[in-house]
N, C-alpha and C positions, 0 to 999 in steps of 0.2 A: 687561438682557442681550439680546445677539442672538438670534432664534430662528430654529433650525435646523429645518428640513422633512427628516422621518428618511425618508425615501421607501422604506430597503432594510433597516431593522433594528438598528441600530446604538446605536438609544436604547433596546432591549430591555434589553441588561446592566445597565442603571441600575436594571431593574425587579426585575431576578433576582438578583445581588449583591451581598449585604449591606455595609453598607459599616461593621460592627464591626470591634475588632480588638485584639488582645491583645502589643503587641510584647512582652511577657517570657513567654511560653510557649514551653517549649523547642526544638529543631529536631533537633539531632546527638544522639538520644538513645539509649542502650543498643540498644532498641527500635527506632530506626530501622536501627541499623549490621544487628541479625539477620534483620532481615522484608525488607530490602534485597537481601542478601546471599541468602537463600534463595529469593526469590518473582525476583529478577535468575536467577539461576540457570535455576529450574525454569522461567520465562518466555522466555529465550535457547534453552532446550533448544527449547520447543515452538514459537517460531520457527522455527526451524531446519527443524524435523521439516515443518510447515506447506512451505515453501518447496519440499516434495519430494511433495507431496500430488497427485491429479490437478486440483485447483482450487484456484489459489488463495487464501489465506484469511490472516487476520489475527490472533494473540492480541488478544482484545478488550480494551479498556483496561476498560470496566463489570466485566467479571470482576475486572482484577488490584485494581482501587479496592473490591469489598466483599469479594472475600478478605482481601487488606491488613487491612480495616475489622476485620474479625469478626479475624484475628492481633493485630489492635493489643491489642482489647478483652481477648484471652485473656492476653494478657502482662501490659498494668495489673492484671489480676485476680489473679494466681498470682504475680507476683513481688514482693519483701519492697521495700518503699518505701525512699527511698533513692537514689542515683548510678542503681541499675537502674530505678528505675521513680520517675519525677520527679513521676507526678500520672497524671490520668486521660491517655488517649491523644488528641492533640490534634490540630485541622483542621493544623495546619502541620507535624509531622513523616507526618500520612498523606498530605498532599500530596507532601511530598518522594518518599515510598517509591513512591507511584504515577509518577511521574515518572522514577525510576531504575530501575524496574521494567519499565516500559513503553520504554523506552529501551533495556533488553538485549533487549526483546521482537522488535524489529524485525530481519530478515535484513542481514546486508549484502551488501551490492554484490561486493565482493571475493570471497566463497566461491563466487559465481558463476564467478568468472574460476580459482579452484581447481578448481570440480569440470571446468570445459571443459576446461582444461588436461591433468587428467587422465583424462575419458573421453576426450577427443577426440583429443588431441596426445600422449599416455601422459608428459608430462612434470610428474609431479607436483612440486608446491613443496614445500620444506623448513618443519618445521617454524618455525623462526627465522624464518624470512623470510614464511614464512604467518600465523605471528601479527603480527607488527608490522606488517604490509601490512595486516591487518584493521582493526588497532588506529587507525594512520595516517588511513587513508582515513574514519574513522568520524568521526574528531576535526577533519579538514580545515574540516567544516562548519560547527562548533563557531568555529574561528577567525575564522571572517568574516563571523557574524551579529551578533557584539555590536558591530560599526562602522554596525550598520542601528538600532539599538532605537529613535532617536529616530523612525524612519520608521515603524517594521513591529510595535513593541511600544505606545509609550508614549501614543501619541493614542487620542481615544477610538472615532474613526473604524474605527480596527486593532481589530475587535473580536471576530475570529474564531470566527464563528457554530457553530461544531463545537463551542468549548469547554464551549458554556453546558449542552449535556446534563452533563457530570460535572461543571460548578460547582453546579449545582441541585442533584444529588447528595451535593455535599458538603457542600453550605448545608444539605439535610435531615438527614444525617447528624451533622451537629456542632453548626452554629448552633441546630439548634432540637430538640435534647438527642438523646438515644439513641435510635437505629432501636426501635421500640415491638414489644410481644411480638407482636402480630397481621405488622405487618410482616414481621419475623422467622422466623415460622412461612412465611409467603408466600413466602420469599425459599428457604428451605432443603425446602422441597416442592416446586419447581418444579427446582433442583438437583438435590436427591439423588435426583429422580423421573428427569431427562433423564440423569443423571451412569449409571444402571445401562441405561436405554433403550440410551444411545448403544452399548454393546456389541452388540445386535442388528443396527445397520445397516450397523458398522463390522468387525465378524468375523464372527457367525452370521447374517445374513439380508441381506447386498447388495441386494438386490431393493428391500429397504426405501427405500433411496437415492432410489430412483426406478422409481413403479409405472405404465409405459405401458400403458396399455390397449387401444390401439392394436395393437402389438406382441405381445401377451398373442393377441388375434383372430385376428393372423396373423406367424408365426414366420419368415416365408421372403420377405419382401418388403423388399429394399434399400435402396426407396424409403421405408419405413416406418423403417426404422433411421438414415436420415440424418436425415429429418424430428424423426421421436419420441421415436428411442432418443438417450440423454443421460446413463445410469449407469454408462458408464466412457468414461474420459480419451478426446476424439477420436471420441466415436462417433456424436453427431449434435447436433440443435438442442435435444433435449427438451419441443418442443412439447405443453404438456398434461400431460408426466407430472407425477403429484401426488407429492412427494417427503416421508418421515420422515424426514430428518436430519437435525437441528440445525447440525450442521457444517458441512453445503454452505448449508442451509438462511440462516444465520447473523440478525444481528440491524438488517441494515439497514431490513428491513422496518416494525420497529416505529421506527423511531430518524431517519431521513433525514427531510427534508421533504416533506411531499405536493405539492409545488411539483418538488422536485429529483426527486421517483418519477416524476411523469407526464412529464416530459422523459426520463429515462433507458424510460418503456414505450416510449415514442418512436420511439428508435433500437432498443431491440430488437425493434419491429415492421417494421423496416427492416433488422435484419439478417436474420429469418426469409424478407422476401422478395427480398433481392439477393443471399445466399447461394447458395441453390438454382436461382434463375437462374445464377450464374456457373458452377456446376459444369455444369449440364446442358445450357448453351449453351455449353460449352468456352471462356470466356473464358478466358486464361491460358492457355492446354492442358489446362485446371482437371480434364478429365474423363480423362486418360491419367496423374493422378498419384491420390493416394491423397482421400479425399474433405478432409478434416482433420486437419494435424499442421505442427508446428514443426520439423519437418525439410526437407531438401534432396534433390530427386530431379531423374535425367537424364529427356529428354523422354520414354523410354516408361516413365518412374514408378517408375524403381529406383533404391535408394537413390544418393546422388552421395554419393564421396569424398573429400569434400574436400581430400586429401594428396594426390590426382592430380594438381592444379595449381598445387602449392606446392611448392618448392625446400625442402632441408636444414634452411636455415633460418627455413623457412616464411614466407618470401614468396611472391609470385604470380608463374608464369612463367607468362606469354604463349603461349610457343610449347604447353605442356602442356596449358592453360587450351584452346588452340583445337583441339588433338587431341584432348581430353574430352569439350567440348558446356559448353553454358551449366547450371548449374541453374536449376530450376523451385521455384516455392513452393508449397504446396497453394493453389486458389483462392481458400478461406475465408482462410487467414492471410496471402495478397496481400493480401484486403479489410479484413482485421483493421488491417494496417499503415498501408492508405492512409485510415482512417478515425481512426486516433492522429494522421495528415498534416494531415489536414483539421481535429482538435481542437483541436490547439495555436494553428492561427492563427485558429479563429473564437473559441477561449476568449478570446486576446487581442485581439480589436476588439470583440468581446462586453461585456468589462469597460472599457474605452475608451470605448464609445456608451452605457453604463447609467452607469457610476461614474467617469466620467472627472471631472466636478466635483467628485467625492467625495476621488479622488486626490489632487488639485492643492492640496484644499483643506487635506490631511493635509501634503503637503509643504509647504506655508506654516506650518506648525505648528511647523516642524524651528526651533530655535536653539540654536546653540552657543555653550559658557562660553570665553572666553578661552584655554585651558588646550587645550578641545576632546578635552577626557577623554570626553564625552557621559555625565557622572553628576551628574542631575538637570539638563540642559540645557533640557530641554523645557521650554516654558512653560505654569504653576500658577494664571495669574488665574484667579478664579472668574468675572469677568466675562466671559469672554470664550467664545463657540458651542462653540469646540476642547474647552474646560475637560473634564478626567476627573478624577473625583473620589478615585476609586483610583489613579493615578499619583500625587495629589496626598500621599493616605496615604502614598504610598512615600516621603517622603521621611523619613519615621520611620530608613531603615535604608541603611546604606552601600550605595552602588551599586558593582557590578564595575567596577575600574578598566580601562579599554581597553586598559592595557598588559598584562594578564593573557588577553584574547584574542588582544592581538599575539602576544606572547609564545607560547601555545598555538600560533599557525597560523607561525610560524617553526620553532618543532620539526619540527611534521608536513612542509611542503614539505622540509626540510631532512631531514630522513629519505626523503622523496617521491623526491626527487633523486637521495641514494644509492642508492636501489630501484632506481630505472628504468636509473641508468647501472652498478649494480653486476650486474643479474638481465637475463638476454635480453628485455627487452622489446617489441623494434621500435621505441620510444616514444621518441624524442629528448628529451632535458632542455629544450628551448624547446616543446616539445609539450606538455610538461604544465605547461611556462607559460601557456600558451596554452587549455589546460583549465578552468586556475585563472581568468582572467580573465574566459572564457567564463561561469564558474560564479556569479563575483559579479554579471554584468550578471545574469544569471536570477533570482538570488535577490530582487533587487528585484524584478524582474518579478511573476513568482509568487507572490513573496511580499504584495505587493499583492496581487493576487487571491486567494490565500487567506486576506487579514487582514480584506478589505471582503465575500468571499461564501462564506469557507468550501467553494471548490472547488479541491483541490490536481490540477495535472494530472503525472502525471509527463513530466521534458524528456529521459527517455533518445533517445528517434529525435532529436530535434534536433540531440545532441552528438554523436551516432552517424554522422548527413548529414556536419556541420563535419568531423568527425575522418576520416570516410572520402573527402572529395574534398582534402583536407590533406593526408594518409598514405596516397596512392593505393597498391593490394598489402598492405597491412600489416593481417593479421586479427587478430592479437593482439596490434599498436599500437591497433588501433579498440578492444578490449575495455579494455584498460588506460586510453586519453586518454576513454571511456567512464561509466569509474570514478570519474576523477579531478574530473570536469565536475557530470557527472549527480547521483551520490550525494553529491557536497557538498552541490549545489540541498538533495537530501532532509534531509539533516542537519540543516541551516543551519535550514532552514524547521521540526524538528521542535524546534529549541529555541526556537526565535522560538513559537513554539504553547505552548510550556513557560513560558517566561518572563511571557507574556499571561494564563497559567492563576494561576502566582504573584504579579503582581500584583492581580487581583481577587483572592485568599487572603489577600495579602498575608504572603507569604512572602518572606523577606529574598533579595535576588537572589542575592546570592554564594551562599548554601544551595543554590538552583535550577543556579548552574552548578557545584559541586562536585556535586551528586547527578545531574545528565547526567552530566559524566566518570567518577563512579565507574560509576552503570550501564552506559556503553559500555563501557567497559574489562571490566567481569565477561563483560557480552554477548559480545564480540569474543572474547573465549578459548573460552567455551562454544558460540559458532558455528563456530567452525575446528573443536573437535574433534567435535562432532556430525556435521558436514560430511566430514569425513574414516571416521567411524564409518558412515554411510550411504550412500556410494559403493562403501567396503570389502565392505558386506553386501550391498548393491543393485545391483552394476555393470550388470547383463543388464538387469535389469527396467528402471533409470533410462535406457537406450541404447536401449531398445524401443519403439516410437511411441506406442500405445498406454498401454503402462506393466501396472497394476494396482488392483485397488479397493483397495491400501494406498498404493502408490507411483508414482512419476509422475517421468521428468526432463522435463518440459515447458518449467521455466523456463530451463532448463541449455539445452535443445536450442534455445529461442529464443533467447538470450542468444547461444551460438554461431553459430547462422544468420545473425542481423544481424550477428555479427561478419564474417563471411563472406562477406555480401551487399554489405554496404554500406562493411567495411572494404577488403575484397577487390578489390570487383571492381562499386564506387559506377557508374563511369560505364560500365560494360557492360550493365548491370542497368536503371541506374533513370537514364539520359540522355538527350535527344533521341534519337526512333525507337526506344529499346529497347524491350524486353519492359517493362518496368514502369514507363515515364515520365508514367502518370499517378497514381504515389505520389505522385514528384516535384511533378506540377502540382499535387497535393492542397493541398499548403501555400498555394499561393497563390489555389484554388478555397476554402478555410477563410477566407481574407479579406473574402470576398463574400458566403458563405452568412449572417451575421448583417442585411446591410444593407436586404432586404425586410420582416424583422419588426418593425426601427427606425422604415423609414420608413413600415409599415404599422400600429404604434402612432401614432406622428406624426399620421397621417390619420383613425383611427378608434380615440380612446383608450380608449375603453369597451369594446371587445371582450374583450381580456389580452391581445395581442401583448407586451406588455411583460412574461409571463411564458415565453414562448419563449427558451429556455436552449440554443443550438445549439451550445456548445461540449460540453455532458452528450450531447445530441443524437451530437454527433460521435463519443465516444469509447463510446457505447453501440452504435453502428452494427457494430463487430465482436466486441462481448463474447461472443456465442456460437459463437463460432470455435476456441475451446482449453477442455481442460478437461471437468466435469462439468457436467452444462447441464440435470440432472432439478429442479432446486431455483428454475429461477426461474418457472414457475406459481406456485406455491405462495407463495413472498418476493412476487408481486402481490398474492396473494390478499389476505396478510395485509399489504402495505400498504394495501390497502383497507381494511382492518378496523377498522386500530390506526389510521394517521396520516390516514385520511379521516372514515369514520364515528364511532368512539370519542373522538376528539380534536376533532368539533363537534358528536357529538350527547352526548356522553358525557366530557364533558372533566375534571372531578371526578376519577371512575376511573383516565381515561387521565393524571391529573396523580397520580396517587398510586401507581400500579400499574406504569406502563408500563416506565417506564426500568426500575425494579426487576426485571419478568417476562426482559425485555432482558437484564439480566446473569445472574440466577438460569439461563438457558436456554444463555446463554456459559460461564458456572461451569461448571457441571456436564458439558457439552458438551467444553471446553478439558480439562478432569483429564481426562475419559473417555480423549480423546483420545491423550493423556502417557499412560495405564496402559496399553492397548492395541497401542499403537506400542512401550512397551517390553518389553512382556510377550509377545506374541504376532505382533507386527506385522514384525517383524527389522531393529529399528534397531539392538541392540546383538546381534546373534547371527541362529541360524536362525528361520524365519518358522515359525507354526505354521499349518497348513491344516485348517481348519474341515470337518467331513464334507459332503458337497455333499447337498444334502435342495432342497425344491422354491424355497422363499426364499434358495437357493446354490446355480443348477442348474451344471452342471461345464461350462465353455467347450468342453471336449469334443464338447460335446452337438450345437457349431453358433449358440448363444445367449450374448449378452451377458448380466447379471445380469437387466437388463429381460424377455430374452426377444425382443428384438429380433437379427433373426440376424446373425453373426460372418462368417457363411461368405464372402460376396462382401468384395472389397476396394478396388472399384471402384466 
């Protein structure tokens, strides 16, 4: 056999994925349709709720895979054997239910363009046409990954370095019998320990969030609040503050690479110092608008109306456009933007000068059956470098016919069509052809890089540039051809991660794509109405810059901005000589910033140039520009901890404990979250307010939760 030089990791899954397998173990089991249908639900719900938070954050997939677990176990236990209960609870229907579960978890793109619609423009969408638009747009993805498998699934190359934490997981889990009492114990004390915590930092004691010390010393200093203060949405960098909260806290710390940590300390040591330079040397006019926020203001820093300069029909008029004034962006979220500019092109020359051999090598791989159905196309010698041994298993089990994705991404554009030409869109019917095609060329792209390195970058500004020098005036053409582009990419790329995950399980494919569509489908209903349930209750607060330590429109208000910015009014903005044309150049200064570390490995290979990652670099350079920013001291801290010291001096432990501690602290963390937000929080009703005592001093006072003060706004 040829042998292959794994220079980047790819020969690890051989090491971590068992290669047993049981094809008569059931799949569609009673068991799966209930724990499906419930954990889709209440994981769609907390989606949702997340998406309106001031940071934000993800349902964890480690949570939904050992709730799942421990559901599975209590159902084979209490129900009478039989049709309901087939056998013990098995690796292939808990994969599925993590899979359709974690599939409603995620937001869509569409409620986006709902809730702007209706804070921004008061034209809310109809139910009808809000669910099928959600539905649509979720599925589009779905359509035109299964034309990629031989590329992006099936080599062993594609080996999507993200998965192997919950394969490991599930290989302990199942392959090598029942989670043990001692584990078990471990896993449900570190829960139900964080599960009753998390009420203190999320209703009784904000402060907790994020404790400056800084700001504690002194209450009245500006300078100290933009610096230090980090415990509500926009209010500064967080430098330092040590944060209690799971929630913001989250589990990258223990889980990411200690590789992928110290590139992203990187750039966030580079946003602490280019930030505060821009504000306080007026770049942008950075210091006449508000320090931090995802809104739009006229040059002396009051809020801009965007209705000023749009016609009836909300296009852009010129003449009103130049009686208004241009808007401004706050300086942080200029920078924010033009460092997303710069990631996407050095992610891609990044992955090009490292795995460019890797690539080429994967597409030599590709063969097609006469037929060019792509079911079992790929080629199975054993002798041969490409050879994955798990593909090879697959062939135990009928693969998805491609007419059943055709078929799938012909409804949706065909639905797609009637939207745009039946609902005001802006959006021409060749426009969101032209989304669509945009959207497959990405998916390979991307999808390559996150099959070889496990770094998905979002291409929303890419399709956002495209759409708005396309559909010059048109801000809600740009949100929609936005939509249409972008959130396929995401789609696309989360079932290609799904499919990769079933076949190391070796889960029959067609299972894996009926349990995406049925979870989007549950998701997309339970997102629309969540979505319409927390704008109903939230209007003020989600329209407020700031927001609150429950609620946040951050992602609304940026979502609108760049429609705005970039749909609106692209080449006034961000074109030669404008105010922002070195966003613009950003793209093409991201082409360059990898080529020093290349050829600086090239010359001196023993140093670790060839671990400089300048595209994590890039998009790390404005992460603390939005949002809650008390938590990432702390998330160093403890990558230190977990993925430097414990994982080489301590690696036993950190092989048996970690990931576990990881979910046990998202469990617990996630419910908290779901009971608070519906109970007290005012997602489904009034908010309840917490007595204000020294851990909840009252904004009144002049002070943020930190104690960092409110008063100035400049």
């Amino acid at each position: 056999m040829k042998k292959t030089v794994d220079s980047w990791g790819f020969e690890m899954a051989s090491k971590i994925v068992s290669t047993e397998d049981d094809p008569n173990l059931p799949v569609f089991t009673f068991r799966f349709w209930i724990i499906t249908v419930l954990l889709s639900v209440f994981a769609g719900t907390l989606g949702q709720i997340y998406l309106f938070k001031p940071q934000t954050i993800a349902v964890s997939t480690l949570f939904i895979l050992l709730l799942s677990y421990f559901m599975g176990l209590f159902m084979a236990r209490v129900l009478p054997s039989g049709i309901l209960n087939p056998g013990p609870f098995n690796v292939k229907e808990h994969v599925l239910i993590v899979v359709s579960s974690s599939t409603a978890a995620g937001s869509a793109l569409a409620t986006n363009i709902l809730a702007v619609l209706n804070l921004y423009y008061d034209q809310p969408l109809g139910i009808f046409h809000g669910v099928t638009l959600v539905i649509a747009s979720q599925l589009l993805g779905y359509g035109i990954c299964g034309f990629f498998r031989n590329l992006l699934v099936y080599p062993k190359r594609a080996y999507y370095p993200s998965t192997l934490s919950s394969v490991t997981l599930f290989e302990s889990l199942h392959r090598k019998g029942e989670m043990t009492k001692n584990l078990q114990n471990f896993y449900w004390t570190f829960a139900v320990g964080v599960f009753f915590w998390t009420w203190f930092p999320q209703w009784m004691a904000p402060t907790l969030i994020g404790i400056s010390f800084f700001c504690i010393a002194n209450r009245n200093s500006d300078v100290f609040t933009k610096v230090f203060g980090g415990v509500a949405n926009n209010e500064g960098l967080g430098l330092f503050s040590i944060s209690f909260d799971w929630v913001y806290i989250g589990s990258t710390g223990l889980t990411l690479p200690w590789s992928t940590q110290i590139n992203s300390f990187v750039g966030l040591l580079g946003c602490v110092i280019v930030v505060p330079y821009i504000y306080y040397n007026n770049v942008w006019n950075a210091k006449n608008v508000t320090y931090m926020s995802q809104n739009l203001f006229l040059k002396n820093g009051t809020s801009y109306n965007q209705k000023k300069i749009l016609d009836a029909d909300f296009t852009l008029n010129l003449t009103k456009y130049q009686a208004y004034g241009q808007p401004y962006y706050a300086g942080a979220w200029a920078f924010n933007t033009m460092g997303y500019a710069l990631g996407i092109s050095a992610t891609l020359v990044h992955v090009l000068l490292w795995h460019g051999k890797e690539m080429w090598a994967m597409i030599k791989t590709i063969r097609f059956n006469n037929r060019g159905t792509d079911a079992h196309s790929h080629k199975v010698d054993p002798n041969d470098a490409e050879y994955d041994v798990h593909y090879a298993m697959m062939q135990a089990y009928p693969e998805v016919p491609l007419w059943w994705y055709l078929a799938l991404l012909v409804v949706c554009i065909g639905y797609s069509l009637y939207f745009v030409i039946a609902v005001p869109t802006q959006l021409p019917w060749w426009g969101l052809l032209i989304a669509m095609v945009m959207a497959v060329f990405l998916v390979v792209l991307t999808g390559f890089m996150y099959a070889v390195t496990g770094f998905r970058f979002p291409t929303t500004i890419v399709v956002q540039v495209v759409g708005g020098f396309m559909l010059p005036g048109r801000p809600i053409a740009n949100m929609y051809f936005t939509m249409f582009g972008a959130n396929t990419v995401s789609q696309s790329l989360a079932l290609l991660y799904d499919l990769k995950i079933g076949q190391y399980l070796k889960v029959p494919p067609r299972a894996v794509f009926i349990g995406q569509v049925v979870g989007c489908v549950i998701g997309a209903v339970v997102h629309y109405g969540m979505n319409e349930a927390i704008i109903q209750n939230n209007r003020a607060v989600l329209l407020d810059n700031n927001g609150d330590a429950q609620w946040s429109g951050q992602n609304v208000q940026s979502f609108n901005t760049k429609s705005v910015t970039w749909g609106a009014l692209g080449a006034q903005l961000f074109g030669p000589g404008m105010t922002y044309q070195w966003v613009t150049y950003s793209f093409g200064l991201g082409l360059l910033f990898p080529l020093p570390f290349y050829f600086l490995h090239r010359t001196f290979p023993k140093i670790g140039f060839n671990m400089v990652n300048t595209g994590i670099i890039s998009w790390y350079l404005g992460n603390l520009t939005v949002g809650i920013n008390s938590s990432i001291f702390t998330r160093i801290v403890l990558a230190f901890i977990f993925q430097y010291y414990l994982r080489k001096y301590r690696s036993e432990w950190f092989n048996r404990y970690n990931y576990l501690l990881a979910a046990a602290l998202d469990s617990g963390a996630n419910i908290a979250v779901f009971f608070v937000t519906m109970t007290v929080g005012g997602a489904l009703g009034k908010r309840v307010q917490f007595p204000y005592w020294f851990l909840n001093p009252n904004p009144a006072d002049g002070v943020f939760p930190d104690y960092c003060t409110n008063g100035l706004k400049k």
